[in-house]
N, C-alpha and C positions, 0 to 999 in steps of 0.2 A: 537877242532872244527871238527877233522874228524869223529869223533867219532858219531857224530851229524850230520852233510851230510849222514853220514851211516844210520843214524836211517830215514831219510827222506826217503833212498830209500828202506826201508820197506814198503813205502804207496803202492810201488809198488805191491806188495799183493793184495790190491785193484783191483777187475779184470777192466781191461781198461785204468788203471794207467802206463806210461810212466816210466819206472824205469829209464833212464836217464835225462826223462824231473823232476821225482821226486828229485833227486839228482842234477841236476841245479837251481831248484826253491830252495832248503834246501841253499842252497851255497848261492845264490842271498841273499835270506833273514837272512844270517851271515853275509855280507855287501864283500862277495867275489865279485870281477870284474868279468866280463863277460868270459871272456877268459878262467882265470885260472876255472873257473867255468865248462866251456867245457872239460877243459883239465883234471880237475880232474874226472869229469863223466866218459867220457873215460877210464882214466887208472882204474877207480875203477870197471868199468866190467870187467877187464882182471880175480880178483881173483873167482867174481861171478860167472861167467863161467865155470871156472876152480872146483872149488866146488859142485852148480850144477853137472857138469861129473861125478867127484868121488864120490857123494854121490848116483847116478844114478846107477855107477856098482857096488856100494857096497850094494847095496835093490839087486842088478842083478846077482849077484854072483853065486849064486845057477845054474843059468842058463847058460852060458857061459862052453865053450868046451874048448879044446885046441884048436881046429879049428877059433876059435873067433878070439885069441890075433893076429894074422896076419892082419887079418882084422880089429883091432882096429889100430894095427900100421900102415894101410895105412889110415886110417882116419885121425891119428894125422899129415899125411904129407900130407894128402886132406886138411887138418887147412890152411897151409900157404896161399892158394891164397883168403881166404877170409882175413885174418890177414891182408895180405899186400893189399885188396883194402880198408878193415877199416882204417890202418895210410892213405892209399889216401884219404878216406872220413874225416876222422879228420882234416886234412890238412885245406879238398875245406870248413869244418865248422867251422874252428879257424880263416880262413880268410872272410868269411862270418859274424862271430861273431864278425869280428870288427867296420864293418859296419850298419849292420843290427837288429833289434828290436826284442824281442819273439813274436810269435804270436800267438795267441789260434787259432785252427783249428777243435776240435772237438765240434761235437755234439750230445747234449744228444740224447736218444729215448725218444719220448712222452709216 
């Protein structure tokens, strides 16, 4: 079944496609509840992410000094304070999610 949420948030490719709304629609429609459906979007950005990056300095290699790696490792410690308001926002929409309905909000261009 993960396997399958995964391949949903491939739609994300799609430009304009929501890669976490694709990957809680794929869950919804395995007959996941709401919640764990959140919850899994969530953690399942942590590896995209992470991937993304590494495959970014690895196209980026060639370019990169010694003078870089300093400055990548204050990056990775500029990470934390978005990390910890993501678990805050996961939180304020796990508890939100249990109330509350999906709603479509976009719209197309004519």
């Amino acid at each position: 079944m993960c396997l399958k949420i995964g391949l949903f948030q491939c739609l994300a490719m799609i430009p304009g496609t929501s890669r976490s709304g694709a990957s809680i629609v794929g869950s919804l429609l395995m007959g996941v509840d709401k919640r764990a459906a959140a919850e899994f979007s969530f953690f399942l950005a942590i590896p995209t992410m992470l991937g993304a990056f590494t495959l970014d300095l690895i196209k980026n290699r060639h370019a990169l000094t010694s003078g870089d790696f300093p400055i990548i490792a204050v990056g990775f410690l500029m990470l934390l304070q978005p990390f910890a308001l993501s678990l805050y926002s996961y939180s304020f929409i796990t508890m939100l999610f249990g109330t509350a309905m999906f709603v479509i909000v976009s719209k197309f261009p004519e």
